[in-house]
MDAnalysis code that builds the backbone (N, CA, C; Angstrom):
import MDAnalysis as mda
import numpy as np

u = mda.Universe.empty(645, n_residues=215, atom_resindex=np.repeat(np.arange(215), 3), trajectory=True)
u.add_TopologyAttr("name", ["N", "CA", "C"] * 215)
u.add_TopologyAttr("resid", np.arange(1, 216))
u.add_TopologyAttr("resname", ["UNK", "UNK", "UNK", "UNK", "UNK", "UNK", "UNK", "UNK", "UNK", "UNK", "UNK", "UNK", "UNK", "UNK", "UNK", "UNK", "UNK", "UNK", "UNK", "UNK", "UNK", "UNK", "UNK", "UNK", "UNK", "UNK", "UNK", "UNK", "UNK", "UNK", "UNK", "UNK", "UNK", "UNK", "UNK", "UNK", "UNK", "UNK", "UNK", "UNK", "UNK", "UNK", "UNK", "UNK", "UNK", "UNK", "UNK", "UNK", "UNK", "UNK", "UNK", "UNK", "UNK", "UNK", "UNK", "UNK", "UNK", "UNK", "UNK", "UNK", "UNK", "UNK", "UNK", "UNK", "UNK", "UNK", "UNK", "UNK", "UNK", "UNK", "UNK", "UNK", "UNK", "UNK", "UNK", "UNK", "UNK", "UNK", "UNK", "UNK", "UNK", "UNK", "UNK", "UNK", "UNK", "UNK", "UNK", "UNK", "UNK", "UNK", "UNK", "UNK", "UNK", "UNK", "UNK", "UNK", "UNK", "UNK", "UNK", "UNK", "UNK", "UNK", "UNK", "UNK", "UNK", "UNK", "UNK", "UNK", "UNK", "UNK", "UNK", "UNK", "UNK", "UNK", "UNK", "UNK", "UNK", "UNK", "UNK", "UNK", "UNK", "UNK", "UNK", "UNK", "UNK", "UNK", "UNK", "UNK", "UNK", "UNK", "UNK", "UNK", "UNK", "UNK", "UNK", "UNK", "UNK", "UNK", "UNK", "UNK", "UNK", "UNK", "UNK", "UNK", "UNK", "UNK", "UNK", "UNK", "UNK", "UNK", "UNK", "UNK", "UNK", "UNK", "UNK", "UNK", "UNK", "UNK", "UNK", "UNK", "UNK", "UNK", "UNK", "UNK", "UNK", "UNK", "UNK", "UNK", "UNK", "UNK", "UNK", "UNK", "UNK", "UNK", "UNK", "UNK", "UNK", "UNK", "UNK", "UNK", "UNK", "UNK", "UNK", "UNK", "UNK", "UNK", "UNK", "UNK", "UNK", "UNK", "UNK", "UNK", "UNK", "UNK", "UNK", "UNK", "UNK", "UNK", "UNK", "UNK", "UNK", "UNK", "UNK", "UNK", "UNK", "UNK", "UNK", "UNK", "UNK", "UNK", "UNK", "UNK", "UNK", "UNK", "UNK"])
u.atoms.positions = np.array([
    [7.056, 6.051, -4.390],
    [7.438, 6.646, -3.137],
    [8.426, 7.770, -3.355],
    [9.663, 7.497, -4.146],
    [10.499, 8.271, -4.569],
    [10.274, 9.290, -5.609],
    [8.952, 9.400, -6.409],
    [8.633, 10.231, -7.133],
    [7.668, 10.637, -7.075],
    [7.329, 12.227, -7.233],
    [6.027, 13.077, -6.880],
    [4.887, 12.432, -7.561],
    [3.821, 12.828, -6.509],
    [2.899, 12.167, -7.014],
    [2.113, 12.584, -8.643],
    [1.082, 11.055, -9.231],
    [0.783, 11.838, -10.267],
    [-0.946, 11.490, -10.141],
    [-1.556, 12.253, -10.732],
    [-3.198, 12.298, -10.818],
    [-3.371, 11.972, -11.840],
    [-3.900, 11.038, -12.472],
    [-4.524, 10.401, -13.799],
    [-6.307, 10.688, -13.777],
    [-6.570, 10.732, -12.962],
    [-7.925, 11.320, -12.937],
    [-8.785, 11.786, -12.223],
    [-9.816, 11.680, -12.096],
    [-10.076, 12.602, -10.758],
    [-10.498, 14.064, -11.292],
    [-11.442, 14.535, -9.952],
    [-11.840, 16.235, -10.044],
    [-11.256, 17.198, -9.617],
    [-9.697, 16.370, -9.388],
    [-8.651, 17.712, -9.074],
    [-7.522, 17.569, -10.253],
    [-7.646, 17.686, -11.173],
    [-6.832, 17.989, -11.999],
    [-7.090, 19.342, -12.050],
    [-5.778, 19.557, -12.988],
    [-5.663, 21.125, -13.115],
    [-7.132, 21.766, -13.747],
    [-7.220, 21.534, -14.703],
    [-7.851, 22.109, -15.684],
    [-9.504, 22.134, -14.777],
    [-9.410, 21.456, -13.915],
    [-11.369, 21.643, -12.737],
    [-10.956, 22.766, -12.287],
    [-10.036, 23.450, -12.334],
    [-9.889, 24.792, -10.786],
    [-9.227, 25.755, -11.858],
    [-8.846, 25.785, -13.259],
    [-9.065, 27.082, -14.353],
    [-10.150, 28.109, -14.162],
    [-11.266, 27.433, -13.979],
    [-12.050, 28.732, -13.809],
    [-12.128, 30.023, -12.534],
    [-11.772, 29.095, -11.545],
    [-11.134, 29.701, -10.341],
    [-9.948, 30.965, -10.401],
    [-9.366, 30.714, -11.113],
    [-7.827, 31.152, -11.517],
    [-7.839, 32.525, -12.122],
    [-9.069, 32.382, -12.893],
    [-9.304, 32.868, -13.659],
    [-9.540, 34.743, -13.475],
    [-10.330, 34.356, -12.255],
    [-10.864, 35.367, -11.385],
    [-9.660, 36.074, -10.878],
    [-8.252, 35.473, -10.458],
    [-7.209, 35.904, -10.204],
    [-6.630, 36.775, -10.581],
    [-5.776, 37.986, -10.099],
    [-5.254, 39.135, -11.017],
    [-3.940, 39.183, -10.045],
    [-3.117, 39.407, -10.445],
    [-1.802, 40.001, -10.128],
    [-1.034, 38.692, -9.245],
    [-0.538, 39.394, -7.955],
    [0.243, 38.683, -6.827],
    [-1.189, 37.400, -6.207],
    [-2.343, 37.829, -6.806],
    [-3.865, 36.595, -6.205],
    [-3.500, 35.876, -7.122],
    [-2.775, 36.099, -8.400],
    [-3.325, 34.761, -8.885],
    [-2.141, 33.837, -9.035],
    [-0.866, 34.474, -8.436],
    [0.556, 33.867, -8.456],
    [-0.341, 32.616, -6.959],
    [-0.606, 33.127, -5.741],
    [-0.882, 32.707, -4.623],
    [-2.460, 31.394, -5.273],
    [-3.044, 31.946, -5.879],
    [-4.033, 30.856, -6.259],
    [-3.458, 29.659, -6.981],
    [-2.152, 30.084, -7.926],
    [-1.364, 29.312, -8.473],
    [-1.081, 27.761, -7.562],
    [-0.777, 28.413, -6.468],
    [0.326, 28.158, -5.947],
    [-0.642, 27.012, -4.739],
    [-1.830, 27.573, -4.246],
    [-2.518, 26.748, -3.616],
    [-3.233, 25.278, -4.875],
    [-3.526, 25.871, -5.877],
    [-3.924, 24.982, -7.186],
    [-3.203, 23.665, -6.520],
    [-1.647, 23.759, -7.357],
    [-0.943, 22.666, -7.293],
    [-0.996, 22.107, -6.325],
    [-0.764, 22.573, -5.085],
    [-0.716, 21.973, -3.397],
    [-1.792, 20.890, -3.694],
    [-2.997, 21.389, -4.109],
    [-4.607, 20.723, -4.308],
    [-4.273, 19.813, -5.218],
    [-3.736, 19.786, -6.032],
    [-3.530, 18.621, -6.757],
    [-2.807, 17.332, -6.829],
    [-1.711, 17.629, -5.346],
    [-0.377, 16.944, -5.320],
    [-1.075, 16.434, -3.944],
    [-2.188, 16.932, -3.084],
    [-2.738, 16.188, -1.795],
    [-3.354, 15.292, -2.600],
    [-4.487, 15.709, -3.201],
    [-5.391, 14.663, -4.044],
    [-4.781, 13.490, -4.596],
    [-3.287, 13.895, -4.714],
    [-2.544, 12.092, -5.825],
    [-3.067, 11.627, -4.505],
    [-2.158, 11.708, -3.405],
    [-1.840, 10.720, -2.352],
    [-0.216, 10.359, -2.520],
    [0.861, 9.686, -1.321],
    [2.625, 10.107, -1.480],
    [2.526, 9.104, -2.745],
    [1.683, 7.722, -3.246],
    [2.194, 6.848, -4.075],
    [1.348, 7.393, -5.590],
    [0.583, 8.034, -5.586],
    [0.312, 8.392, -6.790],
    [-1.101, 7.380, -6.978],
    [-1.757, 7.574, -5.820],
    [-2.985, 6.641, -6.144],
    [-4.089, 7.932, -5.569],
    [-5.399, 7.383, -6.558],
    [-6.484, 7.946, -6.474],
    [-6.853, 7.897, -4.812],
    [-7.748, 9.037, -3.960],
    [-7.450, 9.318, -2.635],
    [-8.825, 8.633, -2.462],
    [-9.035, 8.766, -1.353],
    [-10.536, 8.390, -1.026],
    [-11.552, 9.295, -1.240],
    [-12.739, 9.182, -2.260],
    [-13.328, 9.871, -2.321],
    [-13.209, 10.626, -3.837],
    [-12.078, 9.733, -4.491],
    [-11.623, 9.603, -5.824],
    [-12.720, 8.578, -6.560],
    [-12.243, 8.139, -7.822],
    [-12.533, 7.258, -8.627],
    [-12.250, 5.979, -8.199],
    [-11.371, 5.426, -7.425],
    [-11.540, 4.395, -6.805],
    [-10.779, 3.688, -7.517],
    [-10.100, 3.932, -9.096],
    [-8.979, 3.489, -9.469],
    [-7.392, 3.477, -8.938],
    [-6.506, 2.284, -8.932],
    [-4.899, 2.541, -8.769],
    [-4.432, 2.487, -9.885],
    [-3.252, 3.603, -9.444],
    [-2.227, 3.922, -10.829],
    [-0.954, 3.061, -9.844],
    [0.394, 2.969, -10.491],
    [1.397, 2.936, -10.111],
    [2.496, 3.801, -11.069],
    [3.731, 3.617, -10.098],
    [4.501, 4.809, -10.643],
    [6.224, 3.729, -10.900],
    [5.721, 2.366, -11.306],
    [6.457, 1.599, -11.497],
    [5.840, 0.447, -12.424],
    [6.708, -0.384, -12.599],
    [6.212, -1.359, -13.454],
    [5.275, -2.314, -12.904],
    [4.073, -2.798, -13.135],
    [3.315, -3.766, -12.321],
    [3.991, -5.251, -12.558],
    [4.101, -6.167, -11.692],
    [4.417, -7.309, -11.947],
    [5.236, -8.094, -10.543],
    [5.723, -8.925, -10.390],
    [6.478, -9.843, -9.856],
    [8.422, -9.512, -9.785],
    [8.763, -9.499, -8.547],
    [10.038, -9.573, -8.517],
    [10.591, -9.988, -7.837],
    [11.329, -11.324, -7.330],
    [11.532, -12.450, -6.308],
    [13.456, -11.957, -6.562],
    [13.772, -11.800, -5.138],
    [15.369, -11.870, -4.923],
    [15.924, -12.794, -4.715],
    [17.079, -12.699, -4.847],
    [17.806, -14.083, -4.678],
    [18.301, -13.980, -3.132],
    [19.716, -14.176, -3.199],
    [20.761, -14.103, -1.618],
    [20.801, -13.384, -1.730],
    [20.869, -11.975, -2.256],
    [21.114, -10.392, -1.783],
    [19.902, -10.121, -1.495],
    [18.561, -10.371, -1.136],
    [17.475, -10.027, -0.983],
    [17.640, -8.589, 0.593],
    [17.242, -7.553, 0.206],
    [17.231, -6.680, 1.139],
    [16.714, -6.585, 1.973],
    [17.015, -6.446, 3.657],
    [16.380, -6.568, 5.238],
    [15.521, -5.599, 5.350],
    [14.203, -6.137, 5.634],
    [12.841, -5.456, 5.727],
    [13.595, -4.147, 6.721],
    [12.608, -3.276, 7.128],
    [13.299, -1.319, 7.897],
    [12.475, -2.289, 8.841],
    [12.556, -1.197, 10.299],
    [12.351, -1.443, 11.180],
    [10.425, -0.936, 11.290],
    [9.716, -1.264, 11.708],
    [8.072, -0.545, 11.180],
    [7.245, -0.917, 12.361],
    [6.953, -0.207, 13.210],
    [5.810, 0.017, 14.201],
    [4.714, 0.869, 13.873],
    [3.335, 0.898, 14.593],
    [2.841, 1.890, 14.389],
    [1.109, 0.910, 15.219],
    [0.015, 1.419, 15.022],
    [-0.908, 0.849, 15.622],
    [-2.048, -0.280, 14.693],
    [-2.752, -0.710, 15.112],
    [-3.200, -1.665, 13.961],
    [-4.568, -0.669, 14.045],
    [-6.096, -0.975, 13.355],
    [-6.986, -0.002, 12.961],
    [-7.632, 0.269, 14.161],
    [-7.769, -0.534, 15.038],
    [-8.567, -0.602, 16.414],
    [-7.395, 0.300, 17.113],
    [-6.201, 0.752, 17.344],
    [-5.049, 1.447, 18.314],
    [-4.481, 0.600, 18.822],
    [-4.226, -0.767, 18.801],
    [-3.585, -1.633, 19.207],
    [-1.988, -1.386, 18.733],
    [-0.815, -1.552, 19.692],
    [0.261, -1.068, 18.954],
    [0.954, -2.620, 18.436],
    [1.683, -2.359, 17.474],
    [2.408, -3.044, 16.723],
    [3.481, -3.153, 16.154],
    [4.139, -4.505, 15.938],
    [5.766, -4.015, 14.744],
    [5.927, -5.455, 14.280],
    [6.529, -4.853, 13.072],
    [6.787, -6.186, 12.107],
    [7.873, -7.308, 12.998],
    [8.734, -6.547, 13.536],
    [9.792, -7.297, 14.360],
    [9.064, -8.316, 15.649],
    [8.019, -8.099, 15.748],
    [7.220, -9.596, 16.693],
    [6.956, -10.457, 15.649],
    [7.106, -10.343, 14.533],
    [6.647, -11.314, 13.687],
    [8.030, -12.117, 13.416],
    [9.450, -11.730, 13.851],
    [10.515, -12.771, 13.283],
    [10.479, -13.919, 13.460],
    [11.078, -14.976, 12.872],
    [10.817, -16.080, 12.744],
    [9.839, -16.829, 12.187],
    [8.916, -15.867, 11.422],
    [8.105, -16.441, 10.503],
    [7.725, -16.100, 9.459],
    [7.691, -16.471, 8.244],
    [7.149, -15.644, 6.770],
    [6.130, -14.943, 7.220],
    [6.717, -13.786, 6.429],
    [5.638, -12.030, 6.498],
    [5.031, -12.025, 5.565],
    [3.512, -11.948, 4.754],
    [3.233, -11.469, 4.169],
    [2.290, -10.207, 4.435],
    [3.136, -8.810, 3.601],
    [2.859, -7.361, 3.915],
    [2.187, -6.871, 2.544],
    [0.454, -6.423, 3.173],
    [-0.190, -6.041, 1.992],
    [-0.715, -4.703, 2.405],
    [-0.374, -3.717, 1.213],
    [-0.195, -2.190, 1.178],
    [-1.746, -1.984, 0.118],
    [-2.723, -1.510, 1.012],
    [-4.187, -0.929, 0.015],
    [-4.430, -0.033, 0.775],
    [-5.700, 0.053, 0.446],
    [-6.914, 1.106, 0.688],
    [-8.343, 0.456, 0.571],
    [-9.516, 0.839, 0.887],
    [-10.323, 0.671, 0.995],
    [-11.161, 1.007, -0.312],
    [-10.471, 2.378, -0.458],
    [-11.115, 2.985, -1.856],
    [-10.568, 2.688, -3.232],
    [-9.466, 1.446, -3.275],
    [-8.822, 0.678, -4.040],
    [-9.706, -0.365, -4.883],
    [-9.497, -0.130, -6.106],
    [-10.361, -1.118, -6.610],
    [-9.742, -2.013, -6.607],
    [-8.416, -2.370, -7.085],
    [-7.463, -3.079, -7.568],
    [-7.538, -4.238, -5.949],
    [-7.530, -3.365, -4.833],
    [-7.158, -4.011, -3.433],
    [-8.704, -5.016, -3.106],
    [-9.874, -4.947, -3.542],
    [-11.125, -5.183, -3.779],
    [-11.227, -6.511, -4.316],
    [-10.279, -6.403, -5.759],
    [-9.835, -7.609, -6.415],
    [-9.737, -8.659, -5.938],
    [-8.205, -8.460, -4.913],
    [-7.456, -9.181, -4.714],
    [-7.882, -9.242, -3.346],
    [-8.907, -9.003, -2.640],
    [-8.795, -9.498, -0.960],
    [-9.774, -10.903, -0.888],
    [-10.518, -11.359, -1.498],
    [-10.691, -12.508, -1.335],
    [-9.544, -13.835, -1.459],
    [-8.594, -13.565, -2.237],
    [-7.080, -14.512, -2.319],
    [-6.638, -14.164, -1.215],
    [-6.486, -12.896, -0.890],
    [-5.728, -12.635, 0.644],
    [-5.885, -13.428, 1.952],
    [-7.673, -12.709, 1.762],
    [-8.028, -13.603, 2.657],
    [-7.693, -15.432, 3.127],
    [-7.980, -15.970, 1.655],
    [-8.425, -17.354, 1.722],
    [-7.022, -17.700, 2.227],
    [-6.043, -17.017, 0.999],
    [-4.324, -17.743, 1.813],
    [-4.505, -17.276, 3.519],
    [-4.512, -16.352, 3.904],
    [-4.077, -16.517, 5.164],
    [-4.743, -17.268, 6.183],
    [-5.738, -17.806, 5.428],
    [-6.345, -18.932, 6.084],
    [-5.402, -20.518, 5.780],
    [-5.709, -20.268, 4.669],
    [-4.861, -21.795, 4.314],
    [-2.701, -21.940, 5.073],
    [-2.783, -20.430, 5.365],
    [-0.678, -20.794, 5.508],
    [-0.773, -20.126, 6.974],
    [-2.380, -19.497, 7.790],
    [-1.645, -19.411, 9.198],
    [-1.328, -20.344, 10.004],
    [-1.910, -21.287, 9.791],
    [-1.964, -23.265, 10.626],
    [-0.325, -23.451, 10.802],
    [0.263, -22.779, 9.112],
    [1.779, -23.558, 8.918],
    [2.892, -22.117, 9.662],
    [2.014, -21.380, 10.415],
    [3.210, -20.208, 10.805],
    [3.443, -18.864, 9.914],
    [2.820, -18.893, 9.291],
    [2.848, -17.399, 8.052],
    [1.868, -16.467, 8.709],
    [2.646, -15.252, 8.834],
    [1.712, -14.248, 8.956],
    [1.702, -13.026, 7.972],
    [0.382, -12.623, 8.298],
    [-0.127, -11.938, 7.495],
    [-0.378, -10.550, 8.304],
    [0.280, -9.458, 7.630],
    [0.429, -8.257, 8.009],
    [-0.363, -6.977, 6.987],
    [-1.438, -6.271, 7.165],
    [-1.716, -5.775, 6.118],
    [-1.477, -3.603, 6.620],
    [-1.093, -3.215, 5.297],
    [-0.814, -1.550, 6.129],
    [-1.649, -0.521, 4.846],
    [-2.485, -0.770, 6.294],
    [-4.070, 0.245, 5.511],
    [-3.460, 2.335, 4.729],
    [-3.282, 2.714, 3.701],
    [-2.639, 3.907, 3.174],
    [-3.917, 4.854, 3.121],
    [-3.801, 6.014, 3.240],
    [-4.485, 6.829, 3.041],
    [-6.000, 6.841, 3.030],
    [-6.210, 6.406, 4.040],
    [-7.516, 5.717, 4.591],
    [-8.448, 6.108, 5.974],
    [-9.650, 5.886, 6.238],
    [-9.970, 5.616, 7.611],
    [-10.356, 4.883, 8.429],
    [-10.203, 4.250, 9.854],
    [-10.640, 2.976, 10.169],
    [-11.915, 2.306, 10.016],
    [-12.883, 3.143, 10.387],
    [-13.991, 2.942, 9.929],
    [-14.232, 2.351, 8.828],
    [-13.894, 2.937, 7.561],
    [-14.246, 1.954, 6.262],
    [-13.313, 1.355, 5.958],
    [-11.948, 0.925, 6.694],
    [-11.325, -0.454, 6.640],
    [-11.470, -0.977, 7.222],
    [-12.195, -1.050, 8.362],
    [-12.698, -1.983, 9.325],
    [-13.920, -2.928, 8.686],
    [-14.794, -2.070, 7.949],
    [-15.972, -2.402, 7.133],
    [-15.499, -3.086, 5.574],
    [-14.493, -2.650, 5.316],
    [-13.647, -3.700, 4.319],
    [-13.513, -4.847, 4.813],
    [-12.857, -5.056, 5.831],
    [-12.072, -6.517, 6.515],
    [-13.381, -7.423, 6.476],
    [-14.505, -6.725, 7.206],
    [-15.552, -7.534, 7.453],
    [-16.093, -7.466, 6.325],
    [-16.536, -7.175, 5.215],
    [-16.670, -7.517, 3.924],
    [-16.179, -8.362, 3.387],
    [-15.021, -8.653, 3.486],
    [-14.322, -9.914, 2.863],
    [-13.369, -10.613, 3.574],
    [-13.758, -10.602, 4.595],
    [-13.689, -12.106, 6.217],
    [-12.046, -12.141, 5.845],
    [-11.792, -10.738, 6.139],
    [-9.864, -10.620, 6.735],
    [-9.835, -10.715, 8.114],
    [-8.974, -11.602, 8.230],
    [-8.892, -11.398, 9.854],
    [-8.084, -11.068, 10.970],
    [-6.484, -10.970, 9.611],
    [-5.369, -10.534, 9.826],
    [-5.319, -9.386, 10.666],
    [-4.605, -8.569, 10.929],
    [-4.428, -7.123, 11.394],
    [-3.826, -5.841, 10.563],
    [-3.854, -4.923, 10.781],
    [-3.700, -3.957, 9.120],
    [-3.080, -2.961, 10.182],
    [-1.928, -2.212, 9.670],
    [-1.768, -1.274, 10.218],
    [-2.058, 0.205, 10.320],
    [-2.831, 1.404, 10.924],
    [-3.118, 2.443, 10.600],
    [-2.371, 3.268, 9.650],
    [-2.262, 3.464, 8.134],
    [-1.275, 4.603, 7.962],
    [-1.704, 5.421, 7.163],
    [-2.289, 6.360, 7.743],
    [-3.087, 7.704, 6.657],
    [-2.436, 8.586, 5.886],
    [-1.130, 8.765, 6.820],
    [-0.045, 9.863, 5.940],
    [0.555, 9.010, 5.060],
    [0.720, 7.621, 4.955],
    [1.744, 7.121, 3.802],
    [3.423, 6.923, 4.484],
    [3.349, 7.096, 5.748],
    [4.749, 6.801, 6.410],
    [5.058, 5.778, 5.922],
    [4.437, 4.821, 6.545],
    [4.949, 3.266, 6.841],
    [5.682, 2.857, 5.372],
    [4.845, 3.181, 4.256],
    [5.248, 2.771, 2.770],
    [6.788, 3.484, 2.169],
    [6.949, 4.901, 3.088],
    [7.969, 5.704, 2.631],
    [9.378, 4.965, 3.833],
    [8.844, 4.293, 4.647],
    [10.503, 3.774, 5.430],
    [10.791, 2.461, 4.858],
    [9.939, 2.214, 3.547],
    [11.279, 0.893, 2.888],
    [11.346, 1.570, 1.763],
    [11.236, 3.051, 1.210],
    [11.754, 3.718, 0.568],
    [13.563, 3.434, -0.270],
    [14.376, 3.209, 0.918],
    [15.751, 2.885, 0.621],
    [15.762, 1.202, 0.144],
    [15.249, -0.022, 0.547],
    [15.329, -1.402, 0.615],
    [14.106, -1.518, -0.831],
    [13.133, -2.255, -0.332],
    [12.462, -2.477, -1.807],
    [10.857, -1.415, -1.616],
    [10.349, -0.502, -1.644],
    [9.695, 0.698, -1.927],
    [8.401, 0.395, -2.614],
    [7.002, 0.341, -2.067],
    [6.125, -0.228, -2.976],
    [5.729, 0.846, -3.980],
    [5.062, 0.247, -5.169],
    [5.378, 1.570, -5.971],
    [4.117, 2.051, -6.460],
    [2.376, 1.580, -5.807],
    [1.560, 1.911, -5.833],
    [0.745, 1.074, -5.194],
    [-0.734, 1.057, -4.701],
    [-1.417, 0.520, -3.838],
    [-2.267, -0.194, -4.936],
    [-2.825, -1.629, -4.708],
    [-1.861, -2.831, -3.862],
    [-0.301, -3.101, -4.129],
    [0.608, -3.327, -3.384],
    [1.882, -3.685, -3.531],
    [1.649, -4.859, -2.134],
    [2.251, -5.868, -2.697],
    [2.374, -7.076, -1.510],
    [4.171, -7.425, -1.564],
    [4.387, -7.598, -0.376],
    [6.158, -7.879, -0.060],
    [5.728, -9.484, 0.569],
    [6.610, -10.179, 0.153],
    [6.625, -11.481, 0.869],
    [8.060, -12.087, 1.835],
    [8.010, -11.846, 2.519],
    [9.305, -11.667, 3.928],
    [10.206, -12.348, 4.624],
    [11.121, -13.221, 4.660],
    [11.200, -14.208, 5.049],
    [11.622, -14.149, 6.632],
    [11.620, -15.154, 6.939],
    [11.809, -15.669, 8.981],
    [12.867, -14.749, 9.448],
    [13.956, -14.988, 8.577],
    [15.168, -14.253, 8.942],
    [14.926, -12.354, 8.863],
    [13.497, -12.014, 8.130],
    [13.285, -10.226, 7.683],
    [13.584, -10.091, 6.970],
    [14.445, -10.623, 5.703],
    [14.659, -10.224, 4.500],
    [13.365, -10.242, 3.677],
    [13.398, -9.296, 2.917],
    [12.003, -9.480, 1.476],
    [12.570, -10.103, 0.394],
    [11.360, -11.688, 0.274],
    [12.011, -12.536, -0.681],
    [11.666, -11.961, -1.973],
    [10.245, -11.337, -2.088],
    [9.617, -11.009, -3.198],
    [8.631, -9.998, -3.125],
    [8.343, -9.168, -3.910],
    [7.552, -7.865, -3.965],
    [6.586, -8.395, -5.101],
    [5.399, -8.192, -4.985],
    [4.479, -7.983, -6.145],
    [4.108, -6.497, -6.446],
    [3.755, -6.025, -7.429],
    [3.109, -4.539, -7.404],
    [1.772, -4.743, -8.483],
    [0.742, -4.472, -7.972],
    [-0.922, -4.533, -8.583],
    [-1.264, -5.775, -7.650],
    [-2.085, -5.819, -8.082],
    [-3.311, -7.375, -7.616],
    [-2.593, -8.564, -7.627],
    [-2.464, -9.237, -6.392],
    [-2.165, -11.404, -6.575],
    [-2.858, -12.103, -6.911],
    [-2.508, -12.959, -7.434],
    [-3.156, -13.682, -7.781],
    [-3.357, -14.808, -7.080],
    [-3.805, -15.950, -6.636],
    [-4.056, -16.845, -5.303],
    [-2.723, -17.648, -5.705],
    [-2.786, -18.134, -6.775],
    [-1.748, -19.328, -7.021],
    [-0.309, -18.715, -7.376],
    [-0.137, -17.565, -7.838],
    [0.921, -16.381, -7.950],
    [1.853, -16.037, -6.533],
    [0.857, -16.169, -5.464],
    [1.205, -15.556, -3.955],
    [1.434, -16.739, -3.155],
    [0.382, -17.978, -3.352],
    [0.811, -19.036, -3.207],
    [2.026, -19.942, -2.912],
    [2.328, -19.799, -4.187],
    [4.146, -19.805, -5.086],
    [4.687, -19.470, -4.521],
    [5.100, -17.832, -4.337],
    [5.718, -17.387, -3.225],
    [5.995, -17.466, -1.843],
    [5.185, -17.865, -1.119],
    [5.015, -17.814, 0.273],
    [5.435, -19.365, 0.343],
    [5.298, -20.299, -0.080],
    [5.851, -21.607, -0.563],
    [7.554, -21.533, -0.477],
    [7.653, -20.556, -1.340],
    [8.966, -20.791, -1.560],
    [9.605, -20.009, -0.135],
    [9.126, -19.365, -0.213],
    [10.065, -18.609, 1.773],
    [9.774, -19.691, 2.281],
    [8.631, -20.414, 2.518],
    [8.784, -21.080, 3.406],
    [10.024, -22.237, 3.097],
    [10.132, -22.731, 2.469],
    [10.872, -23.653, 2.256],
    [12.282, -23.441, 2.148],
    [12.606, -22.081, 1.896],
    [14.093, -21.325, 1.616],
    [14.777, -21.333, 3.700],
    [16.248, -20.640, 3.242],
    [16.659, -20.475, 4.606],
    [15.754, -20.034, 5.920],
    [16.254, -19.996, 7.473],
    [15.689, -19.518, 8.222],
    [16.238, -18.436, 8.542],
])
């Protein structure tokens, strides 16, 4: 979030639009320069993941893995916005109950992985009061709508094409590429962040343990 984006692959790297450039002479090719990069820095996407219409691979721009807080655990930001249908929404109707907040895409392979575990937990922990919040990135409803129903989500996802929603926990805990899952507790604090793919019994664990921790 905090660092420019990067392109690992893909048909907008620099070196696809050299020949373009090429053609350039003087103050055209400072200005072709200059549109180049723009083209290359839309194509990352704000987290540095392949866009739609990419390779369909995620990069991250952090370490992948597990990171559970203790008592200093930092208070989720404040986050509204609409779910994929225009329905409006905010994390703050959800207090008083474990959050789990999952950050993909459609064109995510990594998010592909991991939505059958998604799914199945939020079947198995909504009975016990856990909700499940998911915030669709750089995407369109249409083919996240056709995701969900692909792999029987039934949760609600929030619209976010520009990458807002991911950049206002920027300051608190910041996901650091798509999938990133936050696990939340009753009180809004984030007990634990994953970054890449969950694992069922990995996320499990977690959501276990909020539940069972303070209110």
């Amino acid at each position: 979030m905090s660092r420019p984006p990067r392109c690992q692959h893909g048909s907008s790297h620099p070196a696809a639009i050299r020949p373009h450039l090429k053609r350039a002479r003087g103050g055209v090719l400072a200005a072709a320069l200059a549109v180049a990069a723009g083209a290359v820095l839309a194509a990352c996407g704000a987290a540095g993941q392949s866009p739609p219409g990419g390779n369909g691979q995620s990069s991250y721009s952090g370490a992948v893995g597990t990171t559970v807080f203790g008592a200093a655990a930092p208070a989720a930001p404040r986050v509204t916005g609409k779910t994929l249908g225009g329905a409006p929404i905010s994390l703050s109707q959800f207090r008083g109950h474990v959050v789990v907040m999952n950050f993909w895409g459609s064109w995510c392979t990594s998010c592909r992985a991991e939505a059958p575990a998604l799914a199945a937990l939020s079947h198995r922990f909504s009975p016990a009061g856990v909700r499940f919040l998911g915030v669709d990135i750089l995407d369109n409803p249409a083919s996240a709508e056709a995701y969900d129903r692909s792999f029987n989500i039934s949760y609600p996802s929030l619209n976010d094409p520009g990458d807002l929603i991911a950049l206002a926990f920027r300051n608190t805990v910041p996901p650091s590429g798509v999938p990133t899952t936050l696990v939340i507790s009753r009180s809004g604090r984030i007990s634990a962040r994953v970054i890449g793919p969950i694992s069922y019994a990995g996320l499990h664990g977690l959501i276990s343990k909020a539940m069972a921790g303070p209110v």
